[in-house]
C-alpha positions in Angstrom: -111.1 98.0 22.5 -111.1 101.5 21.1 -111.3 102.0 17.4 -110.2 105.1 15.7 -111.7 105.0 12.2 -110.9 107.9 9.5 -112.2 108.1 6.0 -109.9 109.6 4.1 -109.3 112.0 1.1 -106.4 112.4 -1.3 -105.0 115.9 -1.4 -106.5 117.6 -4.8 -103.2 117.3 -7.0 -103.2 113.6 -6.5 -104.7 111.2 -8.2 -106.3 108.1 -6.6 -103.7 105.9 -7.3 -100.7 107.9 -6.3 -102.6 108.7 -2.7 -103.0 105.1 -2.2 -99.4 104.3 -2.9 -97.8 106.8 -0.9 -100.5 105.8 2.2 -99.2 102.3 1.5 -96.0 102.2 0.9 -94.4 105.5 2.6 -97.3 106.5 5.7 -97.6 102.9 6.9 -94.2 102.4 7.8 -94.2 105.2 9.8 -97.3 104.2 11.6 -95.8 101.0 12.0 -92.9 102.2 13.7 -95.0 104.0 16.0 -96.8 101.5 17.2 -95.6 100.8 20.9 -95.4 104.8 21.2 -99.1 105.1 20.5 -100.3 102.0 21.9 -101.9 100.6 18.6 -102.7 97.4 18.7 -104.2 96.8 15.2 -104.1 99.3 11.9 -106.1 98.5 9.0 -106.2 100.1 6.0 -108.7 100.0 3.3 -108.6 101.2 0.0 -111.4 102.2 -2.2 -111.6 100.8 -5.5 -114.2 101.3 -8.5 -116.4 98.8 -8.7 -119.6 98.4 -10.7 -121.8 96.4 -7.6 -120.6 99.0 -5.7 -122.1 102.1 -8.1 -124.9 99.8 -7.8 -125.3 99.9 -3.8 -124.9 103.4 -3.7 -127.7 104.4 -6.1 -130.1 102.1 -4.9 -129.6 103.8 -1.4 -129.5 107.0 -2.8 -125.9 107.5 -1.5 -123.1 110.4 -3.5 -120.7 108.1 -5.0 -117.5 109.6 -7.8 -116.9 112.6 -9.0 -115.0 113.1 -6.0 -117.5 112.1 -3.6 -116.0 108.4 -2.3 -113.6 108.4 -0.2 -110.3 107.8 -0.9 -110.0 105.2 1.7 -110.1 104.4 5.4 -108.1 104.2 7.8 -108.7 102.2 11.2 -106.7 101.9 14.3 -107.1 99.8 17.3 -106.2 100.8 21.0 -106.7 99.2 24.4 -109.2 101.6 25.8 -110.1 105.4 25.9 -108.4 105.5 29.1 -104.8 104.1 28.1 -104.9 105.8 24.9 -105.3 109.2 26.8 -102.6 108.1 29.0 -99.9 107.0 26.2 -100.7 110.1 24.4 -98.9 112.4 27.6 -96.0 110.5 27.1 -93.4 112.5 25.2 -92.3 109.8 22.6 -95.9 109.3 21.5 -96.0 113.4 21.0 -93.5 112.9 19.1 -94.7 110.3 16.4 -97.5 112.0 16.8 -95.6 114.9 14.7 -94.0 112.5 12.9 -97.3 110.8 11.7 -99.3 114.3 11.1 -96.5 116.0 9.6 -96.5 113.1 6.5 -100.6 112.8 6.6 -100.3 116.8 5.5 -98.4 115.4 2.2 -101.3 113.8 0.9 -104.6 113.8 3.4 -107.3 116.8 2.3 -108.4 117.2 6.0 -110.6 119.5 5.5 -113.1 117.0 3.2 -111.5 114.1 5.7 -113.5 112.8 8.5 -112.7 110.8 11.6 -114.9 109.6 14.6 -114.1 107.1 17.5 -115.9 103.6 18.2 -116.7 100.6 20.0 -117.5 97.2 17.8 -120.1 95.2 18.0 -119.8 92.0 16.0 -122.6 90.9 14.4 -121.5 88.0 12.0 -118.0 87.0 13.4 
């Protein structure tokens, strides 16, 4: 399996809150109804949340955290392999939720402080 991964941040005129309820409630249908277009076979998304343990982590590591420096969230995506992904994505109806999809993430995804990368898991405790 191929996982697309992207950590995510709110446009500047949002707030937290209101970036995580449109994601959830008006973006994630629209993923969902691409789904056999794209080929996605699993989408997670995770929203970040304040938390005092977590403030702790960071500054023990030394790691930016607030202020604008966490993410907003991330979103992951699951597809059968490299290979089939590149082939779904010549097909015409996945150009078009493809549209669909980037069109709506322009309404509240910063992409220029937004970051994405592509992966393989490993599981280490399953």
């Amino acid at each position: 399996m191929l996982k697309l991964t992207y950590c995510l941040m709110r446009r500047p005129e949002m707030t937290r809150a209101e970036f995580q309820h449109y994601w959830r409630t008006t973006h994630a249908p629209l993923v969902q109804a691409a789904k056999e277009a794209l080929g996605i076979r699993r989408y997670v998304q995770s929203h970040t949340v304040d938390s005092a343990i977590g403030a702790a982590t960071s500054d023990a590591r030394g790691v930016p955290h607030g202020d604008g420096a966490d993410f907003d969230g991330v979103a992951q995506l699951w597809f059968d392999s490299e290979e089939a992904l590149a082939e779904t994505l010549a097909k015409p109806e996945a150009a078009r939720h493809g549209a669909i999809l980037m069109e709506d993430e322009a309404k509240f995804i910063d992409f220029s402080r937004s970051r994405s990368f592509m992966g393989h898991e490993h599981d280490i405790i399953g």
